[in-house]
Residue, then its C-alpha position, 0 to 999 in steps of 0.5 A: x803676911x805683912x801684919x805681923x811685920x809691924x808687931x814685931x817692929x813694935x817688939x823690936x822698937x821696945x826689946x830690941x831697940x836698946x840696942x841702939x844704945x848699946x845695951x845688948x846685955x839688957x837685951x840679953x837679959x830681957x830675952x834670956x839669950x846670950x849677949x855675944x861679943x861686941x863689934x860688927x862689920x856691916x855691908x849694905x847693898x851688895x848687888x848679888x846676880x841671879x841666873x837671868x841677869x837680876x841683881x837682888x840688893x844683899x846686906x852682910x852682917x858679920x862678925x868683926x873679926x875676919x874669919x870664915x863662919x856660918x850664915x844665917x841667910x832671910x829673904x825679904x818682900x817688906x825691905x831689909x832697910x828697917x831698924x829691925x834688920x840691923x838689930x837683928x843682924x848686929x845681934x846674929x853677927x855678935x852669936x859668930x854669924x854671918x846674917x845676911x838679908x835679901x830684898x826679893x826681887x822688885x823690892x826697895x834696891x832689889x832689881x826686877x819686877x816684884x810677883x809674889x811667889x814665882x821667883x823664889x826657887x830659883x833666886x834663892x838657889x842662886x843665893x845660897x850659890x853666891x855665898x858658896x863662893x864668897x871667902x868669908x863662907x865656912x861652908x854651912x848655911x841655915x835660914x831664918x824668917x816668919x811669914x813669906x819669908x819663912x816661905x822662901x826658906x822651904x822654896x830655897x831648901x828645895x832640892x838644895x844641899x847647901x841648905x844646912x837647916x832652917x827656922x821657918x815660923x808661922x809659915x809654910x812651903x804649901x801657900x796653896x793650903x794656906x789661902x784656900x779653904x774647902x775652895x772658899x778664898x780666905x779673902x782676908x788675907x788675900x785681898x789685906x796682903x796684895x793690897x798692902x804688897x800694892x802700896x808698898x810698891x807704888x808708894x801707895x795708900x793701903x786700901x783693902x777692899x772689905x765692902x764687896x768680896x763676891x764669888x761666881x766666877x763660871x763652871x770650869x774644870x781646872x786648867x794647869x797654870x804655865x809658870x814659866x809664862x807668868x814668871x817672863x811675862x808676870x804683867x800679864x797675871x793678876x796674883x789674884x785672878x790666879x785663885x780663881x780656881x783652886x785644881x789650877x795649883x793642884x801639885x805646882x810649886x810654888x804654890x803647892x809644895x807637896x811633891x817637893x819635900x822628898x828633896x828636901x835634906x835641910x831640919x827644920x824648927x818650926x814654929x807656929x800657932x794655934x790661930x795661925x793663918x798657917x797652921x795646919x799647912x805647917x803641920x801638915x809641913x811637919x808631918x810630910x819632912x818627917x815621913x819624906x824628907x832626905x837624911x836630917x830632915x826628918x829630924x825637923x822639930x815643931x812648936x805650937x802655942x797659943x798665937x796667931x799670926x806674927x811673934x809669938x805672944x799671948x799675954x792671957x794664956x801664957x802670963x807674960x809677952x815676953x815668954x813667947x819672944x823668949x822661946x822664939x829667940x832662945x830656940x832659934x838660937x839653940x838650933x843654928x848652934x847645934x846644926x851650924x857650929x856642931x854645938x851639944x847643947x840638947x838639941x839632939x834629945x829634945x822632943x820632936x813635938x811641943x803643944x800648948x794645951x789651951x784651957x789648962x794653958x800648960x806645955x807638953x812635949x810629944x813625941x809625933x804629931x799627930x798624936x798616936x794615942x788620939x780617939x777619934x770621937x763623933x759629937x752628932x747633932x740634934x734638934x727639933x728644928x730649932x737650932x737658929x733659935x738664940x738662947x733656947x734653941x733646941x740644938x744639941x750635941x751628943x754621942x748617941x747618933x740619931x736613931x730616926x727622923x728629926x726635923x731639919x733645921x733650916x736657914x736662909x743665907x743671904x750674901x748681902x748679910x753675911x755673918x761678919x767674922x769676928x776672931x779666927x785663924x787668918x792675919x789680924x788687920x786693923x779692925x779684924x783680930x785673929x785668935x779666940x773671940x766671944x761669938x754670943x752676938x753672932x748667934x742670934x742671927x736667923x742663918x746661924x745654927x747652934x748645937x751644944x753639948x751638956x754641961x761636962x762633968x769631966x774635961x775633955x781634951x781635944x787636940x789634932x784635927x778637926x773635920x765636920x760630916x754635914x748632910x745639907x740641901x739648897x735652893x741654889x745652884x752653888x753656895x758655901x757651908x761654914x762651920x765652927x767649933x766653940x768652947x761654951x763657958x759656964x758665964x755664957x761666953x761662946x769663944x772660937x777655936x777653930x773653924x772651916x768652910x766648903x764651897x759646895x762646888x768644889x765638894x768632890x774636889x778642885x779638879x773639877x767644879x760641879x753644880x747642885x741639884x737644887x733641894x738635893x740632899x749632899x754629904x760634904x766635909x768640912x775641914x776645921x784644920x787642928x787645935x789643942x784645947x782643953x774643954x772644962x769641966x762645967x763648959x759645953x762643947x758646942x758646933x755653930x753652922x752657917x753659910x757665911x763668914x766674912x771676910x774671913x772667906x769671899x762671899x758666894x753669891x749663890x749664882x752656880x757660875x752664872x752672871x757674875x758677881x751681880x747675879x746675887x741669889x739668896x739660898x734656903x739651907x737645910x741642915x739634915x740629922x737623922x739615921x741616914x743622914x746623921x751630921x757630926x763633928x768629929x773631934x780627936x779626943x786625947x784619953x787621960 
């Protein structure tokens, strides 16, 4: 989650930084926000109590006429004592706010231990407490952040009143969701976030582990975690054993925020992106405030463009850097002024939902999410055993369900030869971009199975969730089945959209591990979370199945939770399509 921080430090620096040299109309102008009035008073480090003793390191930026106002509170693990929070700060205090901007505990003047997580409901209740008893306090408080601290807004409106909106981006209160694909670990974030977290910390150097990444821990049944033990006792726990077993989270904040949002009353705008890490975890946030969420929750909004993880900008699909920034500022801005001033600037008459439709890269308010008039449509999979052959395999993609017999297509997967990830829907790090990244390379590989449609005669839209019914065998006694849908171009390219995993020990879900008969034959569902793309004309939608895609995902080593990661087994895969076992995607087709 700290990826995104050093791009928009490097927005900041550029847009932002002019600030410095008192050009806040040119940023006004740059961003197409209002330039406020000039004069800050700024408080650094104020040492604010929390319930257990801890003091969390609190910086004010308020306006510099003395005078009671709204807050806009952020909650931060990666310092506040950065450029970028000053300019942020200076530039809410001149809007007739209050920013204030908290190290969590354990970071930079913050005291405590850090542990990612644990401590945010109760710290941030404590907060908002804090500030209800400050003079300068006009009794209305929103949030704002992206990522984690995006994150600390859902853990703070839990069950708090005093939370009076919030603006959480490219995150999510169910973090669970987020670093747990079908029980794949989305090994990429998890090991580049902790490592970087690590470093932070003890002043130390960003080694991510890329090299290894294996899974084979033994069968188990899922056991609850106590998190009152971690949080007196948080050296005892490594952040990373703790996803070892995904049912050990199942319903638990703060990992799981599903019980939780029926306490929650502050709206929410919300925005993320299509190649998000979060995406589908903040949909589905939206989607569960609007049906159960108190009073004004369920008037959250949610956008959705063409971004990964980090400030929202995309250059290709949009035309500009900077309309994303712009949407991000001007919105924001627009929702702590109708929520916290009481402002009629249209807030109230605005669509609750806004897509970006890649392909045709055009913007379309909705009015829910997901969208209502969706056709769910199956593409099944065909072939004459020759979908690993790259180019002229014979793998196909089709309405017509499979009326008979079709031989399987097999592969074998090989955890030392994983399919290395190339783009996708997880926090970019140096060397491993997120997004929508040309996948040809990749599909000559022997345990890489392809299946394509015919060229459309007429464009598809394909907008929600996406889920793939697989009919599949192994060897072993455990292994991972991968899938990804593409977007075939007429010049041969074969960009990502979205992908997802199953691990199939956790194919009946995560409370409880099960092993494969080897050579079985299991139905497993792949979860591709959601996108919004337009297939065009003379493109091909096509399907990619594998086992593997790393380190997108930890790798499985086959083993079936016997002799730990060195017990390394390659698996024989076999993909069924016929009438009783008939493999499709399902895509939610939008009619025009």
């Amino acid at each position: 989650m700290k990826g995104w921080h050093r791009v928009l430090i490097g927005i900041a620096i550029v847009i932002l930084g002019l600030s410095s040299s008192g050009c806040m109309r040119t940023i006004a102008a740059v961003l197409d926000i209002p330039a406020g009035k000039p004069g800050t008073k700024i408080k650094m480090n104020v040492m604010v109590p929390m319930r257990d003793g801890v003091r969390l390191a609190t910086d004010l930026y308020m306006p510099f006429k003395d005078g009671q106002y709204p807050v806009v509170l952020t909650r931060i693990p990666y310092g506040t004592d950065g450029d970028m929070y000053k300019i942020l700060g200076r530039y809410f205090a001149r809007q007739g706010y209050i920013f204030i901007a908290q190290d969590v505990r354990g970071i930079e003047n913050s005291e405590g231990d850090w542990y990612p997580l644990i401590y945010e409901i109760e710290d941030g209740k404590d907060t908002t407490e804090w500030i209800k008893k400050q003079p300068w306090y006009n009794g209305k408080i929103g949030m704002w952040g992206v990522s984690y601290f995006g994150y600390t807004q859902w853990e703070t409106a839990l069950d708090n009143p005093d939370v009076t909106c919030m603006c959480p981006t490219f995150t999510s209160g169910n973090m669970f969701q987020m670093v747990i694909n079908g029980g794949a670990l989305e090994y990429i974030m998890v090991e580049g976030w902790l490592d970087s977290m690590e470093a932070q910390v003890t002043d130390g150097e960003w080694k991510p582990d890329w090299e290894t990444g294996y899974y084979n821990p033994p069968m188990r049944d899922a056991i609850p975690i106590d998190m009152d033990d971690i949080r007196q006792n948080p050296k005892k726990y490594t952040a990373i054993a703790l996803l070892e077993h995904p049912g050990d989270l199942l319903g638990q904040a703060p990992g799981d925020f599903t019980p939780y949002y029926k306490t929650v009353s502050a709206p929410a705008f919300m925005i993320s992106g299509w190649f998000d890490q979060f995406e589908q975890p903040q949909l589905d946030d939206f989607t569960a405030i609007r049906r159960e969420g108190k009073g004004d929750a369920r008037r959250s909004r949610l956008v959705v463009g063409p971004w990964t993880h980090g400030i929202p900008s995309n250059k290709d699909a949009e035309g500009s850097k900077l309309k994303g920034p712009r949407m991000f500022f001007q919105e924001n801005l627009r929702w702590y002024d109708y929520w916290l001033k009481g402002i009629q600037n249209g807030v109230a008459d605005d669509a609750p939902v806004k897509i970006f439709i890649m392909g045709e890269n055009v913007w379309r308010d909705e009015q829910e999410w997901p969208l209502a008039r969706t056709q769910y449509t199956n593409y099944y999979i065909h072939s004459d055993g020759t979908a690993a052959r790259f180019p002229g395999g014979g793998g196909t993609l089709s309405l017509v369900a499979p009326e008979g017999d079709e031989p399987t297509d097999d592969y074998a997967y090989d955890p030392k030869n994983p399919m290395p990830t190339k783009g996708g829907t997880f926090q970019p790090f140096t060397g491993i971009p997120a997004g929508s990244f040309d996948q040809t390379e990749y599909m000559s590989r022997p345990d890489v199975l392809l299946y394509v449609t015919e060229p459309l005669k007429t464009g598809v839209e394909v907008t929600g969730r996406i889920s793939v019914t697989l009919y599949a065998s192994s060897s072993a006694l455990d292994t991972d089945f991968t899938a990804m849908l593409i977007d075939v171009h007429p010049d041969g390219r074969h960009m990502y959209i979205q992908d997802g995993a199953i691990r199939a020990r956790f194919r009946e879900g995560y409370q409880t591990m099960k092993p494969l008969e080897p050579g079985k034959v299991y139905k497993y569902t792949i979860d591709l979370w959601s996108t919004s793309n337009y297939f065009l004309p003379g493109h091909r939608i096509a399907l990619e199945i594998s086992s593997s895609n790393y380190p997108q995902y930890n790798r499985n080593t086959n083993g079936g939770g016997i002799g730990g990661i060195q017990n390394i087994v390659v698996a024989n895969q076999k993909i069924f399509h016929t009438k009783d076992y008939p493999t499709h995607i399902t895509l939610p087709v939008i009619p025009r």
